[in-house]
Wavefront OBJ file of the C-alpha trace (Angstrom):
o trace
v 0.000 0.000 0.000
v 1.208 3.628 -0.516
v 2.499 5.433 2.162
v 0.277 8.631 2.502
v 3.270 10.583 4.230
v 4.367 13.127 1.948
v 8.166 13.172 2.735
v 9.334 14.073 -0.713
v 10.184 17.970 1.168
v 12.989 16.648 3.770
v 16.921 16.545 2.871
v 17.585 12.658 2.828
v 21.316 12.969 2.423
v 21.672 14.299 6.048
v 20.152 10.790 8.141
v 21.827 10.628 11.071
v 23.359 7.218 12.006
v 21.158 5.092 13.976
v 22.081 6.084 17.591
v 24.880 7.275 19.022
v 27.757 5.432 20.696
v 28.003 4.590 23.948
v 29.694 7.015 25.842
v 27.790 10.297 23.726
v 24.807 8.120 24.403
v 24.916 8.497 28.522
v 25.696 12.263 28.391
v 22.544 12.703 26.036
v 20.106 10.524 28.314
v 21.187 12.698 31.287
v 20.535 15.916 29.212
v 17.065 14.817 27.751
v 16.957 13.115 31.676
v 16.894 15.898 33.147
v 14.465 18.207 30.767
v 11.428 15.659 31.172
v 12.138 15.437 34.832
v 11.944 18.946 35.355
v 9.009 19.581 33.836
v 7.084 16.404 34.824
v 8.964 17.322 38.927
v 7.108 21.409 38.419
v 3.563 20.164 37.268
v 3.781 17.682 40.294
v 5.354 20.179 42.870
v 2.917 23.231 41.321
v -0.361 20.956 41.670
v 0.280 19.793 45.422
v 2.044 23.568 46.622
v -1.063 25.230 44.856
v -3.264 25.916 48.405
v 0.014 27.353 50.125
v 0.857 29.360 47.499
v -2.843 31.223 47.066
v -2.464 31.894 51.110
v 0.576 33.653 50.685
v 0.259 35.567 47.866
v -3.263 36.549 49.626
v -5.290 34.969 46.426
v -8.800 33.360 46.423
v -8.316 29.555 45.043
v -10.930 30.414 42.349
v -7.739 32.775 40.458
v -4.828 30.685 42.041
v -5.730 27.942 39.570
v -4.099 29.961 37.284
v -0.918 29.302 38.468
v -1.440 25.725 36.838
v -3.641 26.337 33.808
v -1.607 29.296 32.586
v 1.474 26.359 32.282
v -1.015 23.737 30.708
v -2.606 26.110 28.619
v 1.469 27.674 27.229
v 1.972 23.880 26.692
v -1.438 22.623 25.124
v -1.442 25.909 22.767
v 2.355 25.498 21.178
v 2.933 21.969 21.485
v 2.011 21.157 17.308
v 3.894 24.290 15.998
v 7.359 23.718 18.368
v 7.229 20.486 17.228
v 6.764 21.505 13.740
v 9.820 23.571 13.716
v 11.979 20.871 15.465
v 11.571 19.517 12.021
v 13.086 22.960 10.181
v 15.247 24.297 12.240
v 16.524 21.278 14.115
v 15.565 18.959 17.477
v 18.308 20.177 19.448
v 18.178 23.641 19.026
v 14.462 23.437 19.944
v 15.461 21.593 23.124
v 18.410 24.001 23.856
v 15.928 27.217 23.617
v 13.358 25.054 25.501
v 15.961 24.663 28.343
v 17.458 28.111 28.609
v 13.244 29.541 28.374
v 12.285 27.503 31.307
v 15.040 27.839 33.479
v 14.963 31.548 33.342
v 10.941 31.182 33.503
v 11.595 29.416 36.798
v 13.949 31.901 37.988
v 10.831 34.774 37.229
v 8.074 32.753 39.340
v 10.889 32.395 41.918
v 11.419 36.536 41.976
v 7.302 36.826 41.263
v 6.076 39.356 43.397
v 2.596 39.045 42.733
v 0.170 36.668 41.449
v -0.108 38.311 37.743
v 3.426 38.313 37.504
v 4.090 34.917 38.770
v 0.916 33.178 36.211
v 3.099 35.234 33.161
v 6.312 33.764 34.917
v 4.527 30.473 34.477
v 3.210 31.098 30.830
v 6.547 31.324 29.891
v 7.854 28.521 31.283
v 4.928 26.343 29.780
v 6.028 27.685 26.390
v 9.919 26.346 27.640
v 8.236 23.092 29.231
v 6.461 22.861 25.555
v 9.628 23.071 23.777
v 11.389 20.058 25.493
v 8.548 17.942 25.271
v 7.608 18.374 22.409
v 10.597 17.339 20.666
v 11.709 14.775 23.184
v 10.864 11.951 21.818
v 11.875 12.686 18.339
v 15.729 13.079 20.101
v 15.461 9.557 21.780
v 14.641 8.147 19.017
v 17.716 9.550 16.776
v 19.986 8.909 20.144
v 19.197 5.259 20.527
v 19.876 2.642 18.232
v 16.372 1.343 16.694
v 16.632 -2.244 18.581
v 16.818 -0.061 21.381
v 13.885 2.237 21.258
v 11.396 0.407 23.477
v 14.015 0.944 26.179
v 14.669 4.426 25.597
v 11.148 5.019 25.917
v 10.883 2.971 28.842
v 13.496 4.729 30.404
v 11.823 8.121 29.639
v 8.628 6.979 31.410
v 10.501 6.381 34.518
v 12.093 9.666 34.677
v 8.439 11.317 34.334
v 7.186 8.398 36.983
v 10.040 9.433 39.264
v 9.542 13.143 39.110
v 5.585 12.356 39.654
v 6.198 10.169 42.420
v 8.610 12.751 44.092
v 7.257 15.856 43.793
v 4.704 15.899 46.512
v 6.853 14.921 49.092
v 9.609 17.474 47.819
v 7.179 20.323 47.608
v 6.217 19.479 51.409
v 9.503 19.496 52.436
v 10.377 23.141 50.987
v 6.957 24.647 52.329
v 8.138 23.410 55.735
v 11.329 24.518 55.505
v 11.317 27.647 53.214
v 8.958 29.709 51.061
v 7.226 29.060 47.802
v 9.239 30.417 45.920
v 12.251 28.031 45.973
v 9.252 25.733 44.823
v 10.780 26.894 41.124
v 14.026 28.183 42.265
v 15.498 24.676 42.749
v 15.493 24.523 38.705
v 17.840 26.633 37.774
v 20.993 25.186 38.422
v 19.938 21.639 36.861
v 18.404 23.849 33.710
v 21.752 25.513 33.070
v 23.441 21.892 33.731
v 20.957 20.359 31.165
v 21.488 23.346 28.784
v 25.620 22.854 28.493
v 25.079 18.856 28.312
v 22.606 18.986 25.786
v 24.709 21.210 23.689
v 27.541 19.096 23.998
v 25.769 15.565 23.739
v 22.486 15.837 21.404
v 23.352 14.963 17.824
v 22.135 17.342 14.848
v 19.287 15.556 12.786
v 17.884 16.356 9.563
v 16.217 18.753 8.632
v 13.243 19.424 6.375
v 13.560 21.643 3.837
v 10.064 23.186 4.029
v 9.383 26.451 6.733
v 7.157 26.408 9.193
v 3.516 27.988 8.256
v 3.399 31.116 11.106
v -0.312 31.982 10.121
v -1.102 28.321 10.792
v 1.018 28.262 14.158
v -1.087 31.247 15.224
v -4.698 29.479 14.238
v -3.101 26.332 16.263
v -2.541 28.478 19.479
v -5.760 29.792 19.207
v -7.518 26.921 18.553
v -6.156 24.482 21.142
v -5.971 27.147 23.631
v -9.754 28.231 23.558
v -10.856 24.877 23.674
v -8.841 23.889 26.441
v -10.520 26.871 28.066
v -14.356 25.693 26.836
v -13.353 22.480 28.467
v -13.043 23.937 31.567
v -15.788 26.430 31.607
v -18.237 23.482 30.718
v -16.843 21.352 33.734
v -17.946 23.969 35.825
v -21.337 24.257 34.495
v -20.878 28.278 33.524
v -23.878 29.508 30.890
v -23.791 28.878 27.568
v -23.750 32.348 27.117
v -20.158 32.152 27.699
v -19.248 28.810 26.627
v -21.390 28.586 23.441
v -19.041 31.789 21.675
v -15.712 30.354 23.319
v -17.188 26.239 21.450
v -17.782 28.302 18.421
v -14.552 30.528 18.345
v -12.393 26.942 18.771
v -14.193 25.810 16.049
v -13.586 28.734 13.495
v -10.167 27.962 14.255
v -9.845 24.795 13.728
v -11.839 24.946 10.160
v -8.991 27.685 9.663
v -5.839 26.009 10.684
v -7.221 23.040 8.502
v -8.260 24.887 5.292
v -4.574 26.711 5.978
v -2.548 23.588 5.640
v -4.442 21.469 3.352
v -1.749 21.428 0.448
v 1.265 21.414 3.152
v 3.762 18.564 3.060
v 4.064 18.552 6.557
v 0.797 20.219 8.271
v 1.110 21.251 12.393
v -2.033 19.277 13.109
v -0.539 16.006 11.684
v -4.070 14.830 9.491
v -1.445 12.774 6.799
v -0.274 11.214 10.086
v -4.078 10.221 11.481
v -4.068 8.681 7.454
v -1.724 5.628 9.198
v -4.053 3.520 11.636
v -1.589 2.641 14.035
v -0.427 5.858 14.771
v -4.585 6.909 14.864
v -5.359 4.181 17.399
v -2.105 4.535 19.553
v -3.093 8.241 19.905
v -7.197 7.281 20.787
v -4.954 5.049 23.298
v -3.034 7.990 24.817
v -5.827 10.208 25.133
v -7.975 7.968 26.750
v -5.225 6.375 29.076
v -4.330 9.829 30.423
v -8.074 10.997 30.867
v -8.143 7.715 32.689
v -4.852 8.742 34.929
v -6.146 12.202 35.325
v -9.522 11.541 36.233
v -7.618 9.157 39.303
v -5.353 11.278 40.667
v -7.726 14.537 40.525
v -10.172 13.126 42.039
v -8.991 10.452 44.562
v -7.579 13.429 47.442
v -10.556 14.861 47.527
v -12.378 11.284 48.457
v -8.980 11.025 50.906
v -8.860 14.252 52.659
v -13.035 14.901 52.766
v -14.247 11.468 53.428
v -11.978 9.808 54.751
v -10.174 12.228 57.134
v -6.478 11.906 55.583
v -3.913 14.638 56.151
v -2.566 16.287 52.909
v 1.030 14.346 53.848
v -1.060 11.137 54.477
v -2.882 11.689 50.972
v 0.630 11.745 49.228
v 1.834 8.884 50.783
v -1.596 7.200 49.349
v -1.136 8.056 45.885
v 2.500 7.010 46.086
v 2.403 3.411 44.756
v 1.178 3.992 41.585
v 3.701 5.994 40.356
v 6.167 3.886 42.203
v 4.847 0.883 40.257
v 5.028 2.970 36.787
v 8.567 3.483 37.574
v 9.330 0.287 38.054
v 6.962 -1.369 35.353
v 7.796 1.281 32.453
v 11.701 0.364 31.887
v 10.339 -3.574 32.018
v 7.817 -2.776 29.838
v 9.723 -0.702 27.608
v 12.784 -3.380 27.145
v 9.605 -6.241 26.444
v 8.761 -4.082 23.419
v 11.337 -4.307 21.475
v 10.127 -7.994 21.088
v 6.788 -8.005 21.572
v 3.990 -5.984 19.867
v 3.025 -2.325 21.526
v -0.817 -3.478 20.993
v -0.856 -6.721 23.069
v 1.411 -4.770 25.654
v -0.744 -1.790 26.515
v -4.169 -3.860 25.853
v -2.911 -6.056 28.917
v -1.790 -3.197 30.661
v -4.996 -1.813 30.488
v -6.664 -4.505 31.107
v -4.997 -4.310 34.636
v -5.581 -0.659 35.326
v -9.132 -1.087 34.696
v -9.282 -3.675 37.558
v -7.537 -1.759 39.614
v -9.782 1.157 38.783
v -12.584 -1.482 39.717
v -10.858 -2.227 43.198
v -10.629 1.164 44.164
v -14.429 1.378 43.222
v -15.234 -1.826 45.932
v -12.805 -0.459 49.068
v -14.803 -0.966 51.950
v -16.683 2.021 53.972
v -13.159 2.677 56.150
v -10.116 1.491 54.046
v -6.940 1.006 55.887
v -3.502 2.734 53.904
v -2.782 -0.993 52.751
v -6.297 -1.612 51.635
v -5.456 1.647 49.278
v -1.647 1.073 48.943
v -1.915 -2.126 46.765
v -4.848 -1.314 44.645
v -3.282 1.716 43.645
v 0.005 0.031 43.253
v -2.327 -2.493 40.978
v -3.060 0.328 38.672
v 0.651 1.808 38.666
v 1.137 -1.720 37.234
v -1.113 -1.468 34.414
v -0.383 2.433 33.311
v 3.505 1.402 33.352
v 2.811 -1.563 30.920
v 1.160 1.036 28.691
v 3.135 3.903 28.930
v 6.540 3.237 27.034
v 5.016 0.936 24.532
v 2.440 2.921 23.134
v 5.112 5.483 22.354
v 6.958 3.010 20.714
v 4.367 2.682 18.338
v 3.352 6.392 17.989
v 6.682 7.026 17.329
v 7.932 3.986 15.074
v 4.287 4.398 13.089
v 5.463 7.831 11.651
v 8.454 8.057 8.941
v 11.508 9.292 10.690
v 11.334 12.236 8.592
v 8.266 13.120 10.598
v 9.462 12.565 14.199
v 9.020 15.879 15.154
v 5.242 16.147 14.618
v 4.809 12.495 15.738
v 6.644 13.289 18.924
v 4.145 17.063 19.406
v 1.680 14.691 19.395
v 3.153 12.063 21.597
v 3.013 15.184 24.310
v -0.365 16.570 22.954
v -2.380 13.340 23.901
v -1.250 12.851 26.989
v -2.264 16.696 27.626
v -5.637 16.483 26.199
v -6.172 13.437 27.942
v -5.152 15.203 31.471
v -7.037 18.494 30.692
v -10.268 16.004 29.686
v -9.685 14.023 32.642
v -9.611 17.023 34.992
v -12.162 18.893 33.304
v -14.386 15.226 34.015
v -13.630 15.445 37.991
v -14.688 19.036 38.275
v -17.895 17.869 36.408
v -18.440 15.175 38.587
v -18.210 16.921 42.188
v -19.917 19.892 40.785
v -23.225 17.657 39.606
v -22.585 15.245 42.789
v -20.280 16.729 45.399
v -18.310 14.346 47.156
v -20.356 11.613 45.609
v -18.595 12.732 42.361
v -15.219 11.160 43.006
v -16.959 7.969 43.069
v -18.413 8.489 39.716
v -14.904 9.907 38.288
v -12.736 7.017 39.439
v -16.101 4.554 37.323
v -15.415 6.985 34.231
v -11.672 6.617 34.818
v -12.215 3.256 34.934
v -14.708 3.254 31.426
v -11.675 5.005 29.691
v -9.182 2.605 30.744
v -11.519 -0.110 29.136
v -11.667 2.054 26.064
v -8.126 2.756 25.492
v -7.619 -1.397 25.590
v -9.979 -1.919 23.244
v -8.129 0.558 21.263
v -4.599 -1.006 22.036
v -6.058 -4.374 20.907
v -6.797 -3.162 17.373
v -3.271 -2.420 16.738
v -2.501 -6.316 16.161
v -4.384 -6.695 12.960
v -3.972 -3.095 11.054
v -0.188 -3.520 9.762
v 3.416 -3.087 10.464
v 4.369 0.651 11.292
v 5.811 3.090 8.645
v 9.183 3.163 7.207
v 11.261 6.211 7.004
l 1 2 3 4 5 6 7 8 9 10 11 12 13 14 15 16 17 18 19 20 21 22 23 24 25 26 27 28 29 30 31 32 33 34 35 36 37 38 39 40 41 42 43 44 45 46 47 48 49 50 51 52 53 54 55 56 57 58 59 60 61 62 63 64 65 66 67 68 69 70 71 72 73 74 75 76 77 78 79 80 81 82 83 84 85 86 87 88 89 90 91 92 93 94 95 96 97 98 99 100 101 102 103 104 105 106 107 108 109 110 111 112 113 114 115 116 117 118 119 120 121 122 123 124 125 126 127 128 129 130 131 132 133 134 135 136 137 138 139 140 141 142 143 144 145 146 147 148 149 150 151 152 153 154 155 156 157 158 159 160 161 162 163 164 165 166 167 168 169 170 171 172 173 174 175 176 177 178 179 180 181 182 183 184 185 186 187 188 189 190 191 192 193 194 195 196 197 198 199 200 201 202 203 204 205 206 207 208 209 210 211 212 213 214 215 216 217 218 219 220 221 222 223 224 225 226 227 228 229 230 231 232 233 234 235 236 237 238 239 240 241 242 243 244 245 246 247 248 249 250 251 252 253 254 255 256 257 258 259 260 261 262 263 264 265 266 267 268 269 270 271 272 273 274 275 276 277 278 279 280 281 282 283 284 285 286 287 288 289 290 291 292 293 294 295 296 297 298 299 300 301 302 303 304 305 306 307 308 309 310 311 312 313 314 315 316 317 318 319 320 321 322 323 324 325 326 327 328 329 330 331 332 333 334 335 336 337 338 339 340 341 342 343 344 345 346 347 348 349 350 351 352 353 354 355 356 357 358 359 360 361 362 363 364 365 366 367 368 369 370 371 372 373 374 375 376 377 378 379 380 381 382 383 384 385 386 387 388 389 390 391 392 393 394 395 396 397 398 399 400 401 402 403 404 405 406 407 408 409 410 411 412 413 414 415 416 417 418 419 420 421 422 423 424 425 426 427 428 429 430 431 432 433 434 435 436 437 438 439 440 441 442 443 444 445 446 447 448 449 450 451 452 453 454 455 456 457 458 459 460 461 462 463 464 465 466 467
């Protein structure tokens, strides 16, 4: 069958061996390391710090939450178009701007004197956290040798698992001990480290030889970013005479950015991409395995700390297991793929986090912290089976010539799937009330059945695309 890629625009004579030897390779891990774990360690740290932060900087929670959807929204809105021009301009100069943005981002919410200037301080540094991800798995997959990609990828996941699993406990610690603000002051010195490693380890890839559409960037920020905000706003149940313009303004941009790059060789919004069905149902996978995740961990401290009585502290220690068991799961999982198939992987893995979901759904009346511990370690289990895998195959479904856009999107799902997931939970307690978290952790659980269903169908529609 044809491919339906159009690479006929990229330079071929400037492929990049496949991987890089051994001792370049540890330096560039450490780099690209440290990048994922940053950002994954701030949206972890900025989530759990967010009630301490609103008392000090005297701000009702209602406009604190800005402090975490002006960083998801900077990322959401510019993931596509950084990606794009990882393509053009190169992967590791992308990263290398990425790094240098959001370590001097962090240094501005660390000297933020106010809470406008600390959610720009933050807009900035999702636009720097949007940079590295969105190109990151394009660089570990020209840093590792192909038979090695299911363990780069695993690898990856445990970084972001570690950062996850640390980051509530860390940001406890420094609110004890200090002020908020060295909540984002403790990443500058690793952001300048990661900046001088990555320029001295990450290889130059190819480039493509088309530019980057700016008018279509622009209908891409636009687009994602007012929808992400509709999502919200309908969560909370606010009148349509708000959310009905902000459904319709998303829309008009969307329509735009697709008429825009219709006859582009290599459109932001990947559509020749969502042409291959592997890559189409590994995405449908993401989305609905981070909804899933989202949904969870959104929801579950508010059914620990209101009905059950748990401290904040306690409620971290709860939600530790899972990604403990991610950690631990994802570099197994990641190694098993580079022998077995992505779609029975994550289909069994998803299998198991929709039991676990279902266990956590049947606790009894007054669970003990080991009746919670191992069902949540249970579903740690299943999301790490899925997690490396499935980005295997987003990745290895796309022509190499394409990694950048394939990799946007890598990041893009997982961020729709959060905002979704979130936007669910806030649905759910504001219909229900407390009630709601049971009802989130049963949609949670409906997702997780979903997205196996999904990573099923990947055994019978092909063999992924060659570069």
């Amino acid at each position: 069958m044809k491919n339906p890629v159009n690479t006929s625009a990229y330079k071929h004579n400037e492929v990049p061996a496949d991987g890089l030897e051994k001792g370049q390779l540890g330096w560039a891990i450490v780099a690209l390391s440290l990048g994922v774990g940053m950002s994954a360690l701030d949206t972890a740290i900025a989530n759990t710090a967010l009630p301490a932060m609103a008392d000090q900087l005297h701000a009702t929670p209602a406009d604190s939450v800005w402090i975490v959807n002006a960083y998801q929204l900077a990322m959401v809105a510019t993931l596509l178009p950084i990606a794009a021009l990882g393509e053009t301009i190169g992967y590791k100069r992308v990263y290398m701007a990425g790094m240098a943005l959001f370590t001097v981002a962090s240094l501005g919410c660390a000297l933020a004197w106010s809470l406008p200037a600390l959610i720009v301080a933050r807009l900035f540094q999702g636009l720097g956290a949007a940079a590295l991800m969105g190109v990151n798995s394009a660089l570990i997959r020209a840093v590792y040798p192909s038979r090695l990609h299911g363990r780069g990828f695993g690898n990856n996941a445990l970084v972001v698992a570690i950062g996850f699993a640390i980051g509530p406990s860390l940001a406890s610690v420094i609110l004890a001990t200090s002020s908020w603000e060295w909540l984002f002051g403790i990443n500058v010195i690793p952001g300048i480290l990661g900046w001088f490693m990555a320029r001295k380890a990450l290889p130059q890839t190819s480039r493509a030889s088309h530019k980057v559409d700016g008018v279509a960037g622009l209908y891409n920020v636009a687009a994602f970013g007012i929808a992400i905000l509709a999502l919200g706003d309908a969560a909370h149940r606010v009148g349509m005479r708000t959310l009905l313009p902000e459904m319709l303004l998303a829309l008009f941009f969307f329509v735009m950015l697709l008429r825009r790059q219709k006859d582009h060789p290599a459109p932001l919004l990947p559509v020749d991409l969502f042409r291959l069905p592997l890559f189409t149902l590994s995405t449908l996978t993401a989305v609905c395995t981070f909804a899933a995740q989202a949904l969870a961990f959104v929801a579950l401290p508010f059914y620990f700390e209101s009905e059950l009585g748990r401290t904040a502290v306690e409620t971290g220690f709860l939600l530790t297991p899972w990604p403990v068991m991610v950690g631990i799961m994802a570099t197994v999982a990641g190694r098993l793929s580079d022998r077995y198939s992505p779609g029975l992987l994550g289909g069994v893995g998803l299998m198991i986090l929709a039991a676990g979901l279902g266990l956590l759904l049947g606790m009894p009346a007054a669970p003990s912290a080991v009746d919670i511990g191992w069902r949540m370690a249970v579903c740690g289990i299943g999301f790490g089976f899925f997690q490396a895998p499935n980005v295997k195959a987003i990745m290895s479904s796309a022509p190499a010539s394409r990694s950048g856009s394939a990799s946007g999107m890598v990041a893009t799902a997982r961020l729709i799937g959060q905002s979704t997931g979130a936007a669910l939970v806030a649905f759910c307690l504001t219909m229900f009330h407390l009630r709601g978290t049971w009802y989130a952790i049963a949609i949670a659980a409906a997702f997780s059945a979903v997205a196996s269903i999904a990573s099923f169908s990947r055994l019978v529609v092909g063999a992924p695309a060659r570069s």
